[in-house]
C-alpha positions as CSV (number, residue, x, y, z in Angstrom):
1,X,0.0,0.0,0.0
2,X,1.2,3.3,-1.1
3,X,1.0,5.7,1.8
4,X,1.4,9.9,1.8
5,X,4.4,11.0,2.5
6,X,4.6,14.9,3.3
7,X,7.2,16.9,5.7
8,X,5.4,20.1,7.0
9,X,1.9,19.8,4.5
10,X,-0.7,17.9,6.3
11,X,-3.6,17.9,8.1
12,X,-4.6,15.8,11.4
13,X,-7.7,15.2,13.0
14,X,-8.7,14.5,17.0
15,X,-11.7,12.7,17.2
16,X,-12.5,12.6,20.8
17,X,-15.8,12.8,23.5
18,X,-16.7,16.4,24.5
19,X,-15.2,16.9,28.6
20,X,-12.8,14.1,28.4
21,X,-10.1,16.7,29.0
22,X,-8.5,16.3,25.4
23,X,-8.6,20.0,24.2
24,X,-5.5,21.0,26.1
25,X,-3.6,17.9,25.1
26,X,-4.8,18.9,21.2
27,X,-3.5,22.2,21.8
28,X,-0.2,21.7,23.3
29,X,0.3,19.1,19.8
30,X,-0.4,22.5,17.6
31,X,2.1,24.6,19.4
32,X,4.6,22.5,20.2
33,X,4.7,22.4,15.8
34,X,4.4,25.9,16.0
35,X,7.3,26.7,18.2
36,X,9.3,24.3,15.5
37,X,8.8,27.2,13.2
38,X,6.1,25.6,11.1
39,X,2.5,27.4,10.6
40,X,-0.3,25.8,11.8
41,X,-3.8,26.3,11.7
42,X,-5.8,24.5,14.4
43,X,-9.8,24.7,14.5
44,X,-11.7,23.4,17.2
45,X,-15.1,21.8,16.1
46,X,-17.6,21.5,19.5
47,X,-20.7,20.8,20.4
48,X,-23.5,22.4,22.0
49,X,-23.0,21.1,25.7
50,X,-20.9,20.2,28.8
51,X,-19.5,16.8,28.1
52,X,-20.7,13.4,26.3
53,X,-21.1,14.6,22.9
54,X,-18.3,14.4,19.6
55,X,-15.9,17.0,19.3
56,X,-13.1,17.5,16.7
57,X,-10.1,19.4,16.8
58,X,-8.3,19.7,13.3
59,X,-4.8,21.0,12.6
60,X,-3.5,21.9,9.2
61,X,0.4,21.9,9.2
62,X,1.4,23.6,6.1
63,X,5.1,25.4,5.9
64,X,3.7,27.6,3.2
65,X,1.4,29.6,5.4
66,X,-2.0,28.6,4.1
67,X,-3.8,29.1,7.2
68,X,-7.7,28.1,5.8
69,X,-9.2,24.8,6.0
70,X,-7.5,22.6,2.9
71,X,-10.3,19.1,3.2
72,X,-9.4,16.0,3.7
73,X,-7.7,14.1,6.5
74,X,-4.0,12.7,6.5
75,X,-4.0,11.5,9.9
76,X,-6.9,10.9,12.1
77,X,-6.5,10.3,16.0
78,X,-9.6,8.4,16.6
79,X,-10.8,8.6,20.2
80,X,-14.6,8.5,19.6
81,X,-15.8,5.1,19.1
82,X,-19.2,6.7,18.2
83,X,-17.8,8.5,15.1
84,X,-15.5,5.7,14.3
85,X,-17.0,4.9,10.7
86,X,-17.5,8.5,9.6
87,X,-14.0,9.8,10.9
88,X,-12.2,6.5,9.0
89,X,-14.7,7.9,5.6
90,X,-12.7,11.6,6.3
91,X,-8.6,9.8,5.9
92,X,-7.3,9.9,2.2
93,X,-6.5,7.5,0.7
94,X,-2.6,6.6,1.3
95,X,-3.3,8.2,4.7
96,X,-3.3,7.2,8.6
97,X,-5.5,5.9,11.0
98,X,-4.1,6.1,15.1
99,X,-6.1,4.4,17.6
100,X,-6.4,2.8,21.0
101,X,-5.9,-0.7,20.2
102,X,-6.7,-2.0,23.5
103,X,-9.9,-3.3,22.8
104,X,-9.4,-5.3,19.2
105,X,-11.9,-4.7,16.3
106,X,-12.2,-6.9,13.1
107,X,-10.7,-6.2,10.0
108,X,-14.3,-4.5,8.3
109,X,-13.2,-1.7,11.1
110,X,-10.7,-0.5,8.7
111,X,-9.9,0.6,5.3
112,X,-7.2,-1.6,3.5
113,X,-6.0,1.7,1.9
114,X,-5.3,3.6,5.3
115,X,-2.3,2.6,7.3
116,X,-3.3,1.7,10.9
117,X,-1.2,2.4,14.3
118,X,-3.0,1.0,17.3
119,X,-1.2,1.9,20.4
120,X,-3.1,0.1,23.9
121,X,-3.3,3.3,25.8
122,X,-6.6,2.0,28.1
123,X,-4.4,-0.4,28.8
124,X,-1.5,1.3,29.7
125,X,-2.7,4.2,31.6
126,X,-4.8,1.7,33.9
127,X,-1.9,-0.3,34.7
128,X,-0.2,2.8,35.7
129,X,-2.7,5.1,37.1
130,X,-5.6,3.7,39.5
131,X,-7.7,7.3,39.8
132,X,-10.8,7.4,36.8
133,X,-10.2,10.7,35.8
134,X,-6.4,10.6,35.7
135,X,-6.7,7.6,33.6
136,X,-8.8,9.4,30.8
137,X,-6.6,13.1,31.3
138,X,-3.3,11.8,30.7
139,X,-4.6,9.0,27.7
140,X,-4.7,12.4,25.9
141,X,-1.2,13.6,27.2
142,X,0.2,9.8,26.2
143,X,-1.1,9.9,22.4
144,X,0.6,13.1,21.8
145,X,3.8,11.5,23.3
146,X,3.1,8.6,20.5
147,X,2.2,11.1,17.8
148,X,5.8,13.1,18.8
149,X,7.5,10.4,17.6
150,X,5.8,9.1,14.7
151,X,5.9,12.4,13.3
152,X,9.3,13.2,14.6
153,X,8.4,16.2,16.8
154,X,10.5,17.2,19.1
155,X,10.1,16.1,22.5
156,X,12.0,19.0,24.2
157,X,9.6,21.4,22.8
158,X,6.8,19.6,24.2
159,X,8.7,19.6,27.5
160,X,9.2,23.1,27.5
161,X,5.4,23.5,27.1
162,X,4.2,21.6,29.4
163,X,6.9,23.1,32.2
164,X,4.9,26.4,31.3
165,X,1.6,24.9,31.6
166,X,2.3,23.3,34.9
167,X,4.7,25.8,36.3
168,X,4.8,25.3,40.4
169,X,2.7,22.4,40.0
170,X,5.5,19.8,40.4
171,X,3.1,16.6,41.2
172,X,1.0,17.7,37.9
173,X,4.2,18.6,35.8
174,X,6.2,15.0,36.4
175,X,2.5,13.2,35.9
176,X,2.7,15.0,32.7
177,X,5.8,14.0,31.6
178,X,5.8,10.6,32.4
179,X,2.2,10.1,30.4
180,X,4.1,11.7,27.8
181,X,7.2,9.6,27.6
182,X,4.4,6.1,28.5
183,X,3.7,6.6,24.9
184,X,6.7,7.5,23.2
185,X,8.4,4.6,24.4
186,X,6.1,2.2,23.3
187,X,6.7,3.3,19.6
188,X,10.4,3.4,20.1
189,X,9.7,-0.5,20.9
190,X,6.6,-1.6,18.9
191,X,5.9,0.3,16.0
192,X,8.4,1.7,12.7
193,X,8.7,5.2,13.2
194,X,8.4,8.3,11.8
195,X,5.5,7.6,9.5
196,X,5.7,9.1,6.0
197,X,4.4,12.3,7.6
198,X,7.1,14.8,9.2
199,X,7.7,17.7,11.0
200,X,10.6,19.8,10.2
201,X,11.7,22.5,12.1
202,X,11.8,25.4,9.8
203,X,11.6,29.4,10.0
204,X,8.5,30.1,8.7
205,X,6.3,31.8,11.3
206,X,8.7,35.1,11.6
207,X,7.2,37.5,14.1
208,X,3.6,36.3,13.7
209,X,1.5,35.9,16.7
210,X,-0.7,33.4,17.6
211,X,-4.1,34.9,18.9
212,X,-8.2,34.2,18.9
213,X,-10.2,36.4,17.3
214,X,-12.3,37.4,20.2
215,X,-9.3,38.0,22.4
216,X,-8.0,40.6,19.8
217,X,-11.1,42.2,18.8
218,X,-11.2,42.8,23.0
219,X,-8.1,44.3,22.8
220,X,-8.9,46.5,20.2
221,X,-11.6,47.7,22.1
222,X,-9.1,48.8,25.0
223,X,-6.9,50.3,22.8
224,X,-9.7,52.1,21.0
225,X,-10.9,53.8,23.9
226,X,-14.5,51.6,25.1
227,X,-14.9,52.1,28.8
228,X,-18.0,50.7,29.0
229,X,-19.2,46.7,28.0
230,X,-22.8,45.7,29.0
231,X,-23.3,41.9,27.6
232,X,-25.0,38.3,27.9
233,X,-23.6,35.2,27.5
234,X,-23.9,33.3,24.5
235,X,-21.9,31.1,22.0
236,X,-19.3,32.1,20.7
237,X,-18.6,35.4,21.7
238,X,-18.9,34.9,25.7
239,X,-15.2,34.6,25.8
240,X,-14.6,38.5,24.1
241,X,-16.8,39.7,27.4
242,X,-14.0,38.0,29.4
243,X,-11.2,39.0,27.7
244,X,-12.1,42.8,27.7
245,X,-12.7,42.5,31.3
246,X,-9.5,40.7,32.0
247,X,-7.4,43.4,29.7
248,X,-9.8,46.0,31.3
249,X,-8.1,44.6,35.1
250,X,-4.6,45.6,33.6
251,X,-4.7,48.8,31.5
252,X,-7.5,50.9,33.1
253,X,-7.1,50.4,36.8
254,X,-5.7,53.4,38.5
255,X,-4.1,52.7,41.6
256,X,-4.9,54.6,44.9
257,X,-2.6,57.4,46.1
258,X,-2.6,56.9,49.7
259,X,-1.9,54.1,52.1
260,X,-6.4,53.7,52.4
261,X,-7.3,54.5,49.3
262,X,-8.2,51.7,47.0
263,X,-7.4,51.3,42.8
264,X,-10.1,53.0,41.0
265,X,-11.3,50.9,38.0
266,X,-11.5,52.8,35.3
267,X,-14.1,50.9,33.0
268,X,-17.6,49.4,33.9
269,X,-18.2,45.7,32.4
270,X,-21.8,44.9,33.4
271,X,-23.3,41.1,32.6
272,X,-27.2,42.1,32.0
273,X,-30.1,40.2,32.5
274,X,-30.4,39.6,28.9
275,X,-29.3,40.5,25.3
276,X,-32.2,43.9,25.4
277,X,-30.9,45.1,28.3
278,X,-27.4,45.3,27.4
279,X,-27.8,47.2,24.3
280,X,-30.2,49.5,26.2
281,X,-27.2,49.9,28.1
282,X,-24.9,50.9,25.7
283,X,-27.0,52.7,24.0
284,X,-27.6,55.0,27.4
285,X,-23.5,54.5,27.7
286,X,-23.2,55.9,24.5
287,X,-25.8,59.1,24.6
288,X,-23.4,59.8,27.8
289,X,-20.5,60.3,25.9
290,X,-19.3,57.2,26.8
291,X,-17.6,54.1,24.3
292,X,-19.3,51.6,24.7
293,X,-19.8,48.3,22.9
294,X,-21.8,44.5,23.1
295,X,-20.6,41.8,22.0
296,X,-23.6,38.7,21.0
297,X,-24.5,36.6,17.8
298,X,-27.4,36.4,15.5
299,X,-30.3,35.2,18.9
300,X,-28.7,38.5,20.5
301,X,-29.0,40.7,17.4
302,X,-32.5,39.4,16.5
303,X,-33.4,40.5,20.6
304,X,-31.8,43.7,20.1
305,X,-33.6,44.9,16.8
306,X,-35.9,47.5,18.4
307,X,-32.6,49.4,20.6
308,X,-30.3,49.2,17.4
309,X,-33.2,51.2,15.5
310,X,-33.7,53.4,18.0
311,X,-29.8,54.5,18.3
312,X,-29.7,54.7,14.3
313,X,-33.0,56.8,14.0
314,X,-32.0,59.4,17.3
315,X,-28.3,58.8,16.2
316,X,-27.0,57.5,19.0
317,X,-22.8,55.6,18.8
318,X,-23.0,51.9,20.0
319,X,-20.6,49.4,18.6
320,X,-21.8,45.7,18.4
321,X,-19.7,43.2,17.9
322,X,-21.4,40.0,16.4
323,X,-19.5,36.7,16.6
324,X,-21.8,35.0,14.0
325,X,-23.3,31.3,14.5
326,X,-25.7,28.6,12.4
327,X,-29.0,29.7,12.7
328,X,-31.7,30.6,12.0
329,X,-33.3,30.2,16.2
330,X,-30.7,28.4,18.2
331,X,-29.4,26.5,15.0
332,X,-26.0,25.2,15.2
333,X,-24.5,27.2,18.0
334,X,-21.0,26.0,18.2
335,X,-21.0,25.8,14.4
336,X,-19.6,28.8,12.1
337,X,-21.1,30.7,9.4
338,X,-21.8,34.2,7.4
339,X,-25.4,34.5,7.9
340,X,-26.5,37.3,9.5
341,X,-25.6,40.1,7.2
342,X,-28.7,41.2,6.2
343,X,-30.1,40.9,10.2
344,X,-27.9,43.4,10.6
345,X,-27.1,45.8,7.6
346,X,-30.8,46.5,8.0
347,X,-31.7,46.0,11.5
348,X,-35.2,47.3,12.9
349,X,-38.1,47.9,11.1
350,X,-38.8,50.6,8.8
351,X,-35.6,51.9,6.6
352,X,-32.1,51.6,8.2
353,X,-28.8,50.6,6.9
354,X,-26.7,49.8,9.3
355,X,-22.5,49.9,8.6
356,X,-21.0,46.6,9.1
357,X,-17.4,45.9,9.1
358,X,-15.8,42.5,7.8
359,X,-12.4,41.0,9.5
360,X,-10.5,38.5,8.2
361,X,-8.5,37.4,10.7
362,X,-7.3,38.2,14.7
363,X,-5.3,41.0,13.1
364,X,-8.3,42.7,11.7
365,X,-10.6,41.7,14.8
366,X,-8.2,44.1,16.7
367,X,-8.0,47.2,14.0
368,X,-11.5,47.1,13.0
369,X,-12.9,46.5,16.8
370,X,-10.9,49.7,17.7
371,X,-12.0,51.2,14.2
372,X,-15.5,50.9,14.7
373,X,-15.8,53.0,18.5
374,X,-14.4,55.6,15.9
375,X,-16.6,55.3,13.6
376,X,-19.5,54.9,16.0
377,X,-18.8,58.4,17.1
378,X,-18.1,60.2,13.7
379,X,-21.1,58.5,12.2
380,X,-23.3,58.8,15.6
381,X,-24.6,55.5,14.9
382,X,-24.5,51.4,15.3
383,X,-21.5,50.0,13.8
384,X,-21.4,46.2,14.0
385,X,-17.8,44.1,13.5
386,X,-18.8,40.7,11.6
387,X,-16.8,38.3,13.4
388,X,-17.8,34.3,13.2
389,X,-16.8,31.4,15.0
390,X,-14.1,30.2,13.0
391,X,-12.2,33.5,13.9
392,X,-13.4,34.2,17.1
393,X,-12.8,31.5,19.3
394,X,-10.0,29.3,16.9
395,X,-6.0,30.7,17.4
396,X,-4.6,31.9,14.0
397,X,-1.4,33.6,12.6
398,X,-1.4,36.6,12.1
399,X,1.0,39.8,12.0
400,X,1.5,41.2,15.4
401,X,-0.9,43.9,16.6
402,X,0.1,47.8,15.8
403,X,-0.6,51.0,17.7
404,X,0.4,54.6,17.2
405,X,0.4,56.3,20.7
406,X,-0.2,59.8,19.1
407,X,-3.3,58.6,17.6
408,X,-6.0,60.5,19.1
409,X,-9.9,58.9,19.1
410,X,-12.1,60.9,16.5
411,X,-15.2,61.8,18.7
412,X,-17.1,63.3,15.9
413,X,-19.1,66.8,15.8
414,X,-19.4,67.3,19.3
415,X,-20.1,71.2,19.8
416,X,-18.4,72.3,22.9
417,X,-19.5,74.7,25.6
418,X,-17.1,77.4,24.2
419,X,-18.7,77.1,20.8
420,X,-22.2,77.2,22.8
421,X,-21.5,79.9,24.7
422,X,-20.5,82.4,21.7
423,X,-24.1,81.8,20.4
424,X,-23.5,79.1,17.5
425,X,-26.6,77.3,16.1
426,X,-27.2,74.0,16.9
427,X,-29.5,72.0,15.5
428,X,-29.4,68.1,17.0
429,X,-30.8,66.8,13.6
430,X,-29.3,69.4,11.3
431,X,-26.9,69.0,8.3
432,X,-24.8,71.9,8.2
433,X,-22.0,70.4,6.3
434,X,-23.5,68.3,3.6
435,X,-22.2,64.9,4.3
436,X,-25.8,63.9,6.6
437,X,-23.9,64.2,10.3
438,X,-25.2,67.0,12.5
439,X,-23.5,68.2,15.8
440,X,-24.4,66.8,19.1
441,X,-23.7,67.7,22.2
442,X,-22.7,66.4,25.7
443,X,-25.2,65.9,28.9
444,X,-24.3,69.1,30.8
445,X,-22.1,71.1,28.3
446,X,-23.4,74.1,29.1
447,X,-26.2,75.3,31.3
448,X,-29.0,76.8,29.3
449,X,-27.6,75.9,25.4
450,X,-27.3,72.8,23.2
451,X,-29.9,70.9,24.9
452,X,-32.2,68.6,23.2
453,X,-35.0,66.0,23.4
454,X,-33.3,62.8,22.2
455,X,-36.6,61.2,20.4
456,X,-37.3,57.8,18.9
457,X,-39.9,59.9,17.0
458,X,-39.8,62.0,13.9
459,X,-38.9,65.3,14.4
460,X,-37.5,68.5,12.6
461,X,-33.8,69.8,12.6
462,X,-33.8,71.3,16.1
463,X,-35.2,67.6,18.0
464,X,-38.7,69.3,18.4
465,X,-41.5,66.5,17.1
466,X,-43.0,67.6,13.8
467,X,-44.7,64.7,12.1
468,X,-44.7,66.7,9.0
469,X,-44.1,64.5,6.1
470,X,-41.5,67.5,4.6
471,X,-39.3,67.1,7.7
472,X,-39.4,63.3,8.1
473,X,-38.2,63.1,4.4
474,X,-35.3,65.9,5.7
475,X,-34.0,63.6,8.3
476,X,-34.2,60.0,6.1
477,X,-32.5,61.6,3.2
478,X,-30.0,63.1,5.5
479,X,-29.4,59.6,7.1
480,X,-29.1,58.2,3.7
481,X,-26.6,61.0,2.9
482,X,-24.5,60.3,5.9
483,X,-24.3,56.5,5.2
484,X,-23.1,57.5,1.8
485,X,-20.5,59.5,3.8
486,X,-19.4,56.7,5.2
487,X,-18.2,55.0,2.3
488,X,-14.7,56.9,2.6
489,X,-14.6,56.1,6.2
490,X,-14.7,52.6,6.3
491,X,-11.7,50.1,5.6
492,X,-12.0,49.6,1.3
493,X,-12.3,46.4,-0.3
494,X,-8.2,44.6,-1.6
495,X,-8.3,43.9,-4.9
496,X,-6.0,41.0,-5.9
497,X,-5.7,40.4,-10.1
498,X,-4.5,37.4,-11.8
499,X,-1.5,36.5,-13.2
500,X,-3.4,36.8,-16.9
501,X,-6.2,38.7,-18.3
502,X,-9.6,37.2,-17.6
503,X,-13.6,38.0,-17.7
504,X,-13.9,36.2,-14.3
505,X,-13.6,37.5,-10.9
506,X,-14.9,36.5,-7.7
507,X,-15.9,38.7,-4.2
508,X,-15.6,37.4,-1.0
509,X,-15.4,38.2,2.7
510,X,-14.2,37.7,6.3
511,X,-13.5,34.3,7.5
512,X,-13.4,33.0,3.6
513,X,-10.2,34.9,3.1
514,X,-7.6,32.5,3.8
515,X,-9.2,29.3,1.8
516,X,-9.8,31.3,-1.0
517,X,-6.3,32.9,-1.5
518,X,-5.2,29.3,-1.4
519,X,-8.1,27.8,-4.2
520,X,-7.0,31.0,-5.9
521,X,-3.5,29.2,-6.7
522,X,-5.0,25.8,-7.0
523,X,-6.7,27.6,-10.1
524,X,-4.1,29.2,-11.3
525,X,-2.2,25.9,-11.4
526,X,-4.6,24.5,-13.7
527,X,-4.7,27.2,-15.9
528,X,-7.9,28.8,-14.8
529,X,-7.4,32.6,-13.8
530,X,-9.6,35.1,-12.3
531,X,-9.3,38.5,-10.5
532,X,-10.4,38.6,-6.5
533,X,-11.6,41.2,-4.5
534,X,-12.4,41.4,-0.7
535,X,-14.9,42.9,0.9
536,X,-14.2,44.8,4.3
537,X,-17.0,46.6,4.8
538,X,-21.2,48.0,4.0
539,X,-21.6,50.2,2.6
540,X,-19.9,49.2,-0.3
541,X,-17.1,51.0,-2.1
542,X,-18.0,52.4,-5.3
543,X,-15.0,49.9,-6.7
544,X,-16.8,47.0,-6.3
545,X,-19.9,47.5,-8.4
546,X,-16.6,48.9,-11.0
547,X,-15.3,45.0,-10.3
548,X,-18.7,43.7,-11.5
549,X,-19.0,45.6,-14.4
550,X,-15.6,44.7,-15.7
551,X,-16.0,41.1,-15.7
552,X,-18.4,39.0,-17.5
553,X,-19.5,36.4,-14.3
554,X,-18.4,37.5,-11.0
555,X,-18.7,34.6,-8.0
556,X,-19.5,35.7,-4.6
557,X,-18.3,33.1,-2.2
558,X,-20.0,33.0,1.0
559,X,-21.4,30.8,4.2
560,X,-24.6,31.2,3.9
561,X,-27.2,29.5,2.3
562,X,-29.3,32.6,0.8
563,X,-26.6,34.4,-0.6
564,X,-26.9,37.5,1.3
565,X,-24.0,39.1,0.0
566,X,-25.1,38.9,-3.4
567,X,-28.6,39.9,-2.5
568,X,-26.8,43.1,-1.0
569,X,-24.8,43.8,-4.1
570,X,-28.1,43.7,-5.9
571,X,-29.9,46.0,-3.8
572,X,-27.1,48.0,-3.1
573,X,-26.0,48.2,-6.9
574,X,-28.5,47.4,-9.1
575,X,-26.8,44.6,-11.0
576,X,-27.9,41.8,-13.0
577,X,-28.1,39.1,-10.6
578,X,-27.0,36.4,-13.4
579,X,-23.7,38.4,-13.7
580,X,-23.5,37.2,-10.0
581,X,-22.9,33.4,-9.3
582,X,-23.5,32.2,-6.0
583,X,-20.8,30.1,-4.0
584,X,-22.6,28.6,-1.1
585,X,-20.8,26.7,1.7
586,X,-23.2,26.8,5.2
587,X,-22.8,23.0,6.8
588,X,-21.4,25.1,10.0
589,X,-17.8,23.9,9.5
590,X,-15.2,26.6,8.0
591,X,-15.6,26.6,4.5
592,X,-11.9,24.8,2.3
593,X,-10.0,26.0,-0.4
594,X,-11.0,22.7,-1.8
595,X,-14.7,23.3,-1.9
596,X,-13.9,26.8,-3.4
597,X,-11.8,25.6,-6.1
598,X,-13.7,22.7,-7.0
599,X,-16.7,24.8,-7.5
600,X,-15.5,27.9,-9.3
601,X,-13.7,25.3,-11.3
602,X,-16.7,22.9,-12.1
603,X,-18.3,26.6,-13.4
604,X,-15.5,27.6,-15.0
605,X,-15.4,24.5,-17.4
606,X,-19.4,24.6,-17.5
607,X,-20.6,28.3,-16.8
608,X,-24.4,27.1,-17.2
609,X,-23.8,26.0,-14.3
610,X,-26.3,28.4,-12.0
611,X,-24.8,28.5,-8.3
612,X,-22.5,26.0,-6.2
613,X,-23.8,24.7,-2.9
614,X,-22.9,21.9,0.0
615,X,-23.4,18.4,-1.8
616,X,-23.0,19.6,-5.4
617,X,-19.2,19.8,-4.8
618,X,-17.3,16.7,-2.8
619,X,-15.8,18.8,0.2
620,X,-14.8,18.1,3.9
């Protein structure tokens, strides 16, 4: 049987049972690869609940630096006798199947093209170990001793992680090791090692960091000035809450003075009864003259609806920070996808638009979290970062974070009291400078000028109610004019162009970004070229509907299953919707370079083909 052979280009898979302690052992196998100088890109697939159910953790290895999902499995680490069948269906063929062989299983078990390694660890760890749950923790730590040498890892490195992880824990550190060296040492004596599959040290990480998404995007919000998070918890974005708070504990704490004084914290984190209340909250935050932002996903924005109209109608900053989920209702919600794009670029009833930002990665989590309090105070109204799953709560690459200390916050057309006090008009709702934001003031600026009546209501240009139909058509058109404003504000779409000249081109967005720069090349290796462009933010740059026009069929690769970027180029844009070929990946796992390339392909060779979706397209 001919196996794979690969040094630093594959892609392993942990099967294991949800609370059986396995995640930290998967992790330290990703970074102890990492610290060997060799990208990784590790994804944690989980389910809804405490412990009992499948979960998955999946690491790409890949020198090159592709960092999205490839498809396919080239070595699977198959703890979950429940999955067995389907995770043996995931191995290519050539590849490698590891397993707890204590308990034997006939040969229909296995695949005769899939080289098996059964190593007894049951066995071993309950000849060593007498205690239940020590038995099941340090079966995890014992495989990645096993996998260390089959895949010529090495060992030190592991070592040296695990001496961090247990630091001053000396009973927990040697237990550790020795589980780690129980399974080493039976491949040095049983099995031919390394398999066909390598790790290499090599110098390809440079001065990359290795971060979540929600962790950065909570950064950003420190750095960007928010003093004020009101939240709920929910999957996935709980953990961005946390990390705010946690940052919060170390940058804005100001200590006391005196022997009895205590610190002074300097921010206000407030877990609310429930997703209304804390956008109420930062709504109220924000009217204050506070920053102040949520973080949720799509149950918590579809809870929020009525709040987020009211702060776009009385023009009010809030930043929301969406971490997106399966839906629709509590659909998958440790699954990944792209769907709530049009849930939020028009939020509430009646007309809104709503400007939605679109990172790609922990990098831009952290600029465009920081970006959007910014924004949310020039613009005076929601701003929402489109975070998903698959960057929020997975560790990825990325270049290190940046921060100019003489950059100052842009708090927008605030009229002070100075301005007040010489007798300037102010008009709350008023356009004075033709780009749809009025002035606002300050609670308290001054004592007798620049007060208003903040309505949900229609009014005229100085906040009084008037439901005369001429001033309610003032302030939409003047809301409309200040969204179009904010095309030049927001982060503009990266245009990458092909090698050759071609009437293809394809738009995508956030999370897709990595997978699709690497199908880009797969293309391009079979001689099929087209231009890309990614979209960072709504509303669009007037480029984009210039990228449609210049190509005959444009595909919009998304993870969704109603194509709700596309629909929002339509609306947006006006275009031909047949110039506009849907690329649909939404079975909640991050969407492959394989599953993009195969289906731009398959169109490419036969462009009646209408759209590409889950099951039309083999993909893992």
């Amino acid at each position: 049987m001919k196996t794979i052979a690969a040094t630093n280009d594959f892609v392993i898979k942990f099967a294991n049972v949800n609370g059986s302690g396995s995640a930290s052992a998967n992790e330290l196998f990703a970074k102890a690869i990492l610290r060997m100088g060799v990208p990784v890109s590790p994804r944690n697939i989980f389910p809804s609940n405490i412990q009992g159910l499948p979960t998955w953790y999946e690491v790409r290895v890949n020198e090159n630096g592709w960092l999205g999902r490839r498809g396919g499995v080239d070595l699977m680490v198959a703890m979950n006798p429940q999955t067995w069948d389907a995770d043996l269906k995931e191995i290519e063929p050539g590849g490698y199947l590891f397993y707890d062989s204590t308990r034997p299983l006939p040969k229909s078990k296995f695949r005769d093209d899939v080289q098996v390694i059964g190593v007894p660890l049951t066995e071993i760890c309950n000849h060593t170990w007498s205690d239940p749950r020590q038995r099941q923790l340090f079966k995890n730590i014992m495989y990645v001793g096993a996998l260390s040498l089959l895949l010529d890892i090495d060992i030190a490195v592991i070592e040296q992680l695990i001496g961090e992880q247990y630091k001053g824990k000396e009973k927990l550190l040697d237990a550790n090791k020795q589980a780690l060296h129980l399974g080493r040492d039976y491949v040095q004596s049983r099995l031919a090692h390394p398999l066909g599959l390598r790790v290499r040290r090599a110098d390809a990480v440079g001065d990359r960091i290795f971060v979540d998404g929600n962790s950065a995007a909570a950064l950003g919000c420190v750095y960007g000035g928010a003093t004020v998070c009101a939240w709920y918890p929910i999957t996935p974005s709980s953990s961005l809450a946390e990390a705010f708070q946690k940052y919060c504990m170390k940058y804005r704490v100001e200590p006391g003075t005196g022997p009895n004084e205590h610190a002074a914290n300097k921010f206000a984190v407030v877990q609310a009864e429930d997703e209304i209340a804390s956008i109420g909250m930062v709504v109220g935050a924000g009217w204050n003259g506070a920053r102040a932002f949520t973080t949720t996903a799509g149950p918590g924005i579809s809870l929020m609806t009525e709040f987020i109209g009211l702060a776009y109608f009385a023009e009010i900053p809030a930043t929301i920070i969406n971490v997106q989920r399966g839906g629709p209702s509590t659909g998958m919600p440790t699954r990944t996808q792209q769907s709530d794009l049009i849930a939020c670029a028009y939020a509430s009833h009646g007309d809104t638009k709503h400007v939605l930002l679109f990172p790609e990665d922990p990098h831009e989590c952290f600029e465009f979290a920081a970006q959007a309090l910014d924004l949310a105070d020039r613009l005076q109204t929601p701003i929402f970062v489109m975070s998903d799953l698959d960057i929020g709560m997975n560790q990825r690459l990325c270049a290190p974070f940046t921060w100019d200390d003489t950059r100052q916050y842009d708090r927008g057309k605030v009229m002070s009291a100075i301005e007040l006090e010489a007798g300037k008009d102010f008009g709350r709702y008023k356009d004075v400078d033709g780009d749809g934001i009025p002035y606002r003031t300050y609670p308290g600026a001054h004592p007798s000028r620049g007060a208003y009546f903040t309505r949900g209501t229609s009014r005229d240009p100085y906040a009084r109610y008037s439901e005369r139909g001429s001033d309610y058509v003032y302030n939409m058109q003047r809301l409309l004019t200040k969204f179009d404003s904010a095309k030049a504000m927001v982060p503009q779409p990266l245009l990458r162009e092909a090698k050759h000249k071609t009437r293809y081109g394809a738009i995508h967005f956030g999370s897709t970004g990595p997978a699709m720069d690497e199908a880009i090349t797969v293309l391009e290796a079979s001689g099929m070229h087209l231009d890309t462009l990614r979209i960072r933010a709504f509303p669009f740059a007037d480029s984009v509907a210039g990228f449609v026009a210049a190509h005959e069929r444009v595909f919009v690769v998304e993870q969704n299953r109603d194509s709700q970027l596309r629909s929002m180029l339509v609306n947006e844009f006006g275009i031909d919707p047949a110039r506009l070929v849907p690329i649909l990946h939404y079975d909640g796992t991050p969407i492959t370079a394989r599953f993009i390339a195969g289906a731009i392909g398959a169109h490419m060779r036969a462009p009646h083909v209408e759209s590409i979706q889950p099951g039309k397209v083999a993909h893992a």
